[in-house]
Each structure stands twice: as C-alpha cells, then as structure tokens.
C-alpha positions in Angstrom: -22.6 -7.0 12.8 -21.6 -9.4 10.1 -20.3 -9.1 7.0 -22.3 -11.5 5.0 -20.1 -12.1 1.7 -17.6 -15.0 0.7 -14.5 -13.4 0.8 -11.1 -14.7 0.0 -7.2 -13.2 0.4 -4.7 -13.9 -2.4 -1.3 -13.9 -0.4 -0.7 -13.8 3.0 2.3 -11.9 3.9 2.1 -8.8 6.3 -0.9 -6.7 4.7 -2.8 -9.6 3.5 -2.7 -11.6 6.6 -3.8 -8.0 8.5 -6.8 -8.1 5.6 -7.4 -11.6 7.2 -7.1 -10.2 10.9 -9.5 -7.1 10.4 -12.2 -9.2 8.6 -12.1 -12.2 10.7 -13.9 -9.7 13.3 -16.8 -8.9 10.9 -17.9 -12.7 11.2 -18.3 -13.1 6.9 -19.6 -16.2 5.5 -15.9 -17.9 4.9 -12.5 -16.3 4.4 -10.2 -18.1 2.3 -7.0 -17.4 1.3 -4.4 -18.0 -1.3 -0.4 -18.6 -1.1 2.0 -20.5 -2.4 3.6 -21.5 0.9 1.5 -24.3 2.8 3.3 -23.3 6.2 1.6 -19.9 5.8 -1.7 -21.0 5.4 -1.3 -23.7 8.2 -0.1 -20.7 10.7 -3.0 -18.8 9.4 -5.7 -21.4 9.9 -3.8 -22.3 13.5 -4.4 -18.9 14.6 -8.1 -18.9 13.7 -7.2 -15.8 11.3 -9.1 -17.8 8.1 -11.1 -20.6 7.6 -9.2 -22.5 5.3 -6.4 -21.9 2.9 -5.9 -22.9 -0.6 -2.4 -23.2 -3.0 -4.2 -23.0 -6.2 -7.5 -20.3 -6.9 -9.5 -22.9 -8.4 -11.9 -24.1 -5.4 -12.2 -21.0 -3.2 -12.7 -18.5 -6.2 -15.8 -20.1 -7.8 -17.5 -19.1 -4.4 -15.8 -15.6 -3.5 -18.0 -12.5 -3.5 -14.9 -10.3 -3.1 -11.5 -11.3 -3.9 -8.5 -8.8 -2.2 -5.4 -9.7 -3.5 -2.2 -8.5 -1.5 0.6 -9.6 -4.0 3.4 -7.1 -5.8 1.9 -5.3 -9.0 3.3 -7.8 -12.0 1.9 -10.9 -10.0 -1.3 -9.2 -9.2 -1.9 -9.2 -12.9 -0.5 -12.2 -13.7 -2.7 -13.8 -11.0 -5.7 -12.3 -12.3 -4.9 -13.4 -16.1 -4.4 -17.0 -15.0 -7.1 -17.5 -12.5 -9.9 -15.7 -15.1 -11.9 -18.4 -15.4 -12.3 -19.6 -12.0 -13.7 -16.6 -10.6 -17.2 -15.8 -9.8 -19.6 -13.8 -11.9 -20.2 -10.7 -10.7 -17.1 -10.8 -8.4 -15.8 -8.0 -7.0 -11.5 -7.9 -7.4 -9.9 -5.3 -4.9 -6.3 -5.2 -4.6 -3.4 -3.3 -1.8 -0.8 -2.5 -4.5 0.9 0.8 -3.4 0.7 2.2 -7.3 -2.6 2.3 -9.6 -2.2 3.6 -13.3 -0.7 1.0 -14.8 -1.6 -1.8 -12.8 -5.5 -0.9 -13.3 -5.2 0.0 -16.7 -3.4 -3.9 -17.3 -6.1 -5.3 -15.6 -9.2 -4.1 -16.8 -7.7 -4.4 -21.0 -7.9 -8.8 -19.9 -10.9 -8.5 -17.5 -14.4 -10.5 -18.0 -17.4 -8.3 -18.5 -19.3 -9.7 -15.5 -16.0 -8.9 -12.5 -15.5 -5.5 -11.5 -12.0 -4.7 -10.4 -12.3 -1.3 -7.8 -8.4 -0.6 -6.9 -7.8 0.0 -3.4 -4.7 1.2 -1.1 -4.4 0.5 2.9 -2.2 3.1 3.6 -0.9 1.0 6.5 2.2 -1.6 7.3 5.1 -1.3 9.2 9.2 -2.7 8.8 8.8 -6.3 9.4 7.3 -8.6 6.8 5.1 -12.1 6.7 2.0 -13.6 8.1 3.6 -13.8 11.2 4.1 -10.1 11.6 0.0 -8.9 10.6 -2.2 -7.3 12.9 -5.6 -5.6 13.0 -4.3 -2.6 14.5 -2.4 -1.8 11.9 -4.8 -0.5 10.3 -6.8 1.3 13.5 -6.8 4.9 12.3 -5.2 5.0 8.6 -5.9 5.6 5.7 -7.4 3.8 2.8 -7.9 5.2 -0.7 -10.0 3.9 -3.3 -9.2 4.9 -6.7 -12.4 4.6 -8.9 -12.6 4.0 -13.1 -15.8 4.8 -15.0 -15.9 1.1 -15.4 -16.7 0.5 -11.6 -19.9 0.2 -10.4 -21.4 2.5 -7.7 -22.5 -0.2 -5.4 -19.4 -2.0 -5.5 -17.1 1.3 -4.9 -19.5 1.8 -1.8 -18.9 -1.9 -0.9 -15.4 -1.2 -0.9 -15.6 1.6 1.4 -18.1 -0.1 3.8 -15.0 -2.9 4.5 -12.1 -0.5 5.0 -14.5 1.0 7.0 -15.8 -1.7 9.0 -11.6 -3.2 9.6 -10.9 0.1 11.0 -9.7 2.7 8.6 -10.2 6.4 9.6 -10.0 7.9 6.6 -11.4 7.1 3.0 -10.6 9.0 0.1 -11.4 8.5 -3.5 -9.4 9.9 -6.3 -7.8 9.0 -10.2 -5.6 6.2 -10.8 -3.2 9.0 -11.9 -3.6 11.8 -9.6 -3.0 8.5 -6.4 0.7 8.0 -8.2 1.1 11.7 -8.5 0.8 12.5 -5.0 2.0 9.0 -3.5 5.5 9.8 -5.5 5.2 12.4 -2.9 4.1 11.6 0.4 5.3 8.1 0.2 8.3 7.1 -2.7 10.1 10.0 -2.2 10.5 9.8 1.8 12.0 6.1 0.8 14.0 7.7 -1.3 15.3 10.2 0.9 15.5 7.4 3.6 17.5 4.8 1.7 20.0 7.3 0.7 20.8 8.6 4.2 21.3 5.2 5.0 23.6 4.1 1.7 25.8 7.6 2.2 26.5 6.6 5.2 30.4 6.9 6.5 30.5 7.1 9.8 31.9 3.7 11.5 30.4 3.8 14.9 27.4 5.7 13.8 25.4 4.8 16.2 27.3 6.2 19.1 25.7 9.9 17.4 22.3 9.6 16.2 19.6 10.9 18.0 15.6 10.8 17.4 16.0 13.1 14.2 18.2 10.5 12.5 16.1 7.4 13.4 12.8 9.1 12.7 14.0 10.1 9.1 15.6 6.3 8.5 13.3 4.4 10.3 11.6 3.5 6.5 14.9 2.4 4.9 14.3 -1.0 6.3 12.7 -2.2 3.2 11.3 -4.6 0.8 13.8 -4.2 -2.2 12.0 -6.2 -4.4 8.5 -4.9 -3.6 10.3 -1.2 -3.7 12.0 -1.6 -6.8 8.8 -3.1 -8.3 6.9 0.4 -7.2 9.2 3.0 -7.9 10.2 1.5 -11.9 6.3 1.3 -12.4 6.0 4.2 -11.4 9.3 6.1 -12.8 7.6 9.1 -14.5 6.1 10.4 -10.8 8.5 9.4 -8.6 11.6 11.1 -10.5 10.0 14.3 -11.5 9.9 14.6 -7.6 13.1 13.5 -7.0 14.1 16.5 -9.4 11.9 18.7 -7.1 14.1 17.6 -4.1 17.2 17.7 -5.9 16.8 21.4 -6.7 15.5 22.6 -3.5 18.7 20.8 -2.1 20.6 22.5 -4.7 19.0 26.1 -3.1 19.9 25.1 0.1 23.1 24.1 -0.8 24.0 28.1 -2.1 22.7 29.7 0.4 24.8 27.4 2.9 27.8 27.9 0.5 27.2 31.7 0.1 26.9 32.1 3.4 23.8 33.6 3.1 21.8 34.1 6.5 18.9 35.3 5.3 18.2 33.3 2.2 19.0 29.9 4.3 16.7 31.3 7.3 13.7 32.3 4.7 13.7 28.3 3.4 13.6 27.3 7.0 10.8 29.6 7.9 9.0 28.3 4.9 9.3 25.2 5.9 7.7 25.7 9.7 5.0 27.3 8.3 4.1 24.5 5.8 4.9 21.8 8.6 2.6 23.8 10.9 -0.1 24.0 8.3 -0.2 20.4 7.6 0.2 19.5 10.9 -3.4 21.1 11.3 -4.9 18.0 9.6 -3.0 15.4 10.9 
C-alpha cells in the first residue's frame, strides 16, 4: 500500500537515511533529500534509498507534502528560518530531535500560518553514525513519540502517526513538549550520563582483560556523538541535572550504607531496586 505524498528528508546521516530506508518501502510519490555533502546524496541515490538528492531546499520543498528533518536542534531551526519561503503551503514539518520544548517553541514563534510543524521522536539508532550506517530495521519494534501543540492540526498529528506506523514503529505515544524532556532526562540523558562517566573514571590499564557483560552493557552508549550530545543535554540543562541530582543522592545513600557497613540498609536499596526492575520489566 502506498503512501501517496511528496516527501522529502533534510540530512542524511544515520536516522535520516533510515527515514529514507523505511519510507522507500511505502512506494510515495518522490522522496527527496537534503544535505550538504554531494557524496551522501550520490550513495543514497546509488542505493535506490531516494529518488533524487538536493544541496539547497529551494527545488524539492516547493513540492514536499511532508518535510522530516533529521539535523541537531540549533540547525533544525536555522534550517526552517532560512528555507521559509520555499516550502509548500499547507506542508507538514516533522523533525527526530531527541529534545522538544525549546526547539518547538523556536519554531512555531517564526513559522508561516499555512505549515504545521508536529514534533516527532524515533526512539531508535545505534553507535555508528552516517548514511552508510541506516537501516529499516532499526526502527522494527521502537518507539516513536509524537509530541502535539494546540497549534497542530488533528489530521496532521494522525498523519504523523500513520508513517511511524507504516516504517515500522511498535509503539506510539503522544505527550507535552515538556513532560517528553522531563522523562527523556530520565530514561535516555541520564543513562549517557552515567555511561560516559564510567568510561572517563576509568583507571585500570588493561581493563579489558576484567570486564564482563555487566560492564559492556552499561558502557555500550558512551560511544557517542559529542556534538549532537552536548547540543541535547545544554538545551535541555534544567531536566537533565535535576536528575543527575536524583542519582547523585541515591549514590550518596548507597555510599553510607556501604561506609556504615550497614547490611540491612544496603540490602533494602537492592531489593527496591529488583522489584522496580521486575515491575518494568512487565512492559517491556
């Protein structure tokens, strides 16, 4: 079943060219993409993944139906400011930017009237980057969250939701700009966080002769984008270090009861902890 819309991609690195992937299978009209690096887009069109790419959002935005752009926060802006004019009326702009408050709030104070701009969130990727690294199964089974404004129309939220579900997304949720950089602080910054410190503490010289699956599962994220990271976590400061306080004192607890040799104290945080894992682990 097709998916009868002009659709185009602004950047091609790892999520966008998965975008490209996944909706390459729903046969649209055209899929077009965007990026500044001509030996991306030639890859791209090689592999059959779009139908054409573009340097410059003049040509192929005049024509999109949907525009999805997979660049870092300040350049998703700045993209959307300089291109205004060339895009379509009645457009709808989606983007894969990993925080939402800000970035939404930016957009929609420059936006025309007649383009609706519905934030969106593949909750998908992996540890390599570029083009060269997408693929539609990436995002077989995830989640993707939407994060409606009461600027948004219904049809296009809907619209939204019909494509992650069509490339494969399990899961859709819908929930406030806010509340999305509340909890991702949580279930995603923080586990960065915690992962990029292991890593930079580090002083064991031949560590790797004593790690087992415990220390690669817990570091297996601090492989990382720095600039796309640092980008994330500044934008979104106020979230991500009132949970990094959180952690910080529960370490502190764990840290007296180790100290105070306190059995029972240091076995009640662990049992708390099994229960909550085995609770969550009902939904996963």
């Amino acid at each position: 079943m097709g998916f009868d819309f002009n659709i185009t991609i602004v950047g091609l690195g790892l999520i966008g060219g998965t975008y490209a992937e996944a909706l390459k299978t729903l046969n649209p009209k055209n899929l077009w993409a965007i990026d500044i690096d001509e030996e991306t887009l030639r890859y791209a069109e090689e592999k059959g993944m779009i139908d054409k790419g573009y340097t410059s959002g003049e040509e192929p935005l005049k024509n999109s139906d949907i525009i999805i752009i997979s660049l870092y926060p300040d350049l998703t802006l700045q993209f959307i400011k300089d291109n205004m004019e060339h895009f379509k009326s009645g457009a709808i702009i989606t983007d894969a930017v990993g925080i939402k408050e800000n970035i939404i709030n930016n957009i929609n104070a420059v936006l025309r009237d007649d383009l609706d701009f519905v934030g969106g969130h593949p909750m998908a990727g992996r540890e390599t980057s570029g083009v060269k690294s997408a693929c539609k199964d990436i995002f077989k089974g995830a989640n993707y969250i939407i994060t409606p404004t009461d600027t948004n129309k219904k049809e296009n939220i809907d619209l939204v939701e019909d494509m992650a579900r069509k490339m494969g997304f399990a899961k859709i949720v819908k929930i406030d700009p806010r509340k999305h950089d509340e909890i991702i602080a949580f279930t995603s910054q923080l586990p960065h966080v915690i992962a990029i410190t292991m890593m930079n503490c580090n002083y064991i010289d031949d560590v790797n002769s004593f790690t087992g699956g415990s220390f690669n599962d817990v570091t297996r994220i601090a492989k990382i984008n720095s600039s796309l990271w640092a980008e994330l976590m500044i934008e979104n400061d106020e979230h991500i270090l009132a949970q990094i306080d959180l952690f910080q004192n529960y370490m502190t607890k764990m840290r007296k009861s180790i100290e105070n040799k306190d059995y029972d104290s240091l076995k009640a945080i662990l049992e708390e902890s099994n229960k909550r894992k085995e609770e969550q682990s009902k939904y996963v």
